[in-house]
N, C-alpha and C positions, 0 to 999 in steps of 0.2 A: 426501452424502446424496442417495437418488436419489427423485425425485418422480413416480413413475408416472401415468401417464396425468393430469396435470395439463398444459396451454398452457403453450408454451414462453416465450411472449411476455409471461405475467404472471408465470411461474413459476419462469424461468429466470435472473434475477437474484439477486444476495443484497444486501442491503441498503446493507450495508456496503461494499461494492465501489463503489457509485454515491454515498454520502452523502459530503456538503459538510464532512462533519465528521474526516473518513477521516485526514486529512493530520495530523492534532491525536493520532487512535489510533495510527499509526504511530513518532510524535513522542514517545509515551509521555504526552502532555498529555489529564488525565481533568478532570470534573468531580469531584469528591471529594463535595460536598452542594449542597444546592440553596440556591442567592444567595451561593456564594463565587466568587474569581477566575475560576477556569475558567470558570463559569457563564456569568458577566457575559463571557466573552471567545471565546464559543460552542467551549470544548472537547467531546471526545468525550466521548459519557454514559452509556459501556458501562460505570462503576463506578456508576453511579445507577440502572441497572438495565436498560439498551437491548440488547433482542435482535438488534441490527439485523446482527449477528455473522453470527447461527445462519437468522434468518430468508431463506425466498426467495419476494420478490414485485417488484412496479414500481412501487411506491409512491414511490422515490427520483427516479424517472423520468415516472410522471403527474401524481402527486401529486393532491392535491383538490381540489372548488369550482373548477371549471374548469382546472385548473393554479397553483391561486394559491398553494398551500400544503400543506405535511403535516406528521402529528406532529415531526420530529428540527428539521423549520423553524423551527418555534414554540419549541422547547425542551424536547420532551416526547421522552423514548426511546421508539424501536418496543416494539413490547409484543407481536410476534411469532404475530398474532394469524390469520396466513393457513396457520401450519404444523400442520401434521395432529393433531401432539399438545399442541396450545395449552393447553386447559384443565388438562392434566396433567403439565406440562414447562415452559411460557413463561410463564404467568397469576402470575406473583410480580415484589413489584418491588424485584429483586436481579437481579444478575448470575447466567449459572448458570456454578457456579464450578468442576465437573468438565468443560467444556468444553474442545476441541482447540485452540480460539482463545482467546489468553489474551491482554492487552494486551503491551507491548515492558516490558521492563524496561532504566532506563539509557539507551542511546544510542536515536537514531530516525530516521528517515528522513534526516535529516542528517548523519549520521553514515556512510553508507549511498553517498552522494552525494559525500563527498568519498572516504571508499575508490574508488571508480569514478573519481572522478577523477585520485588519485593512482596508482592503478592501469594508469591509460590514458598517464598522466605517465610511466613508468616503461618499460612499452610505447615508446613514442615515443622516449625515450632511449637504449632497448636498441638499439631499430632504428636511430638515427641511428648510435649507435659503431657497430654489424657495415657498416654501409654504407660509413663511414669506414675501417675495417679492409681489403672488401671493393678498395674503390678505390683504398688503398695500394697494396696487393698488385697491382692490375691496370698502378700504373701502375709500381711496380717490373717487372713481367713485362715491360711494352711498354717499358723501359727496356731490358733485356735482351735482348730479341728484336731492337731499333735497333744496339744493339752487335754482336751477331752480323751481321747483313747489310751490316755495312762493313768 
């Protein structure tokens, strides 16, 4: 979404990128209603109805009353109120559900984590046979090359 002539510096965030809550949405871990486990356990409140998705500001980043706090802190989702078509788009309090950003379904960030790891596992494996393969062969060659010059 591109934000025309809006400051880069307030406007150039998305909400979601910076919130404390991010690890929990990647996780697939939602609040479902308000006062059950997730809740009590600060998951993601993008099922409860937090724009913090769609929205771009620095609210995650200044926050308010000096620094001390802002809505997703307290428990309350963004309500995406700095984006151009707020009153006609974000002002409801649901998710919006034809949205490009959708939560994870199933596996989450941990999931994700150990792919990369075994991944990299596998890697390192690879590399160690061809090196061992590699070294055979060099030291058979310089076996061969010692027989020849006697």
């Amino acid at each position: 979404m591109t934000h025309s002539l809006r400051p880069k510096f307030a406007f150039g965030y998305r909400i979601h990128d910076n919130c404390e809550r991010r690890a929990h949405f990647d996780a697939g871990e939602f609040v479902e209603e308000w006062g059950d486990f997730g809740a009590k356990n600060n998951f993601c409140l993008y099922k409860v109805g937090c724009k913090g998705p769609f929205t771009f500001n620095n609210c995650s980043i200044v926050r308010y009353n000096e620094g001390t706090n802002w809505p997703i802190g307290v428990g309350r989702g963004c309500i995406g109120c700095s984006e151009p078509n707020f009153w006609d788009v974000y002002a409801t309090e649901r998710p919006i559900a034809d949205s490009p950003i959708q939560p994870p379904v199933g596996r989450g960030v941990e999931a994700s984590v150990d792919e990369f790891g075994l991944g990299v596992l596998t890697a390192t494996a690879v590399g160690i046979g061809i090196h061992a393969v590699a070294s055979a062969l060099a030291g058979k060659r310089d076996k061969e090359e010692n027989k020849e010059e006697v």
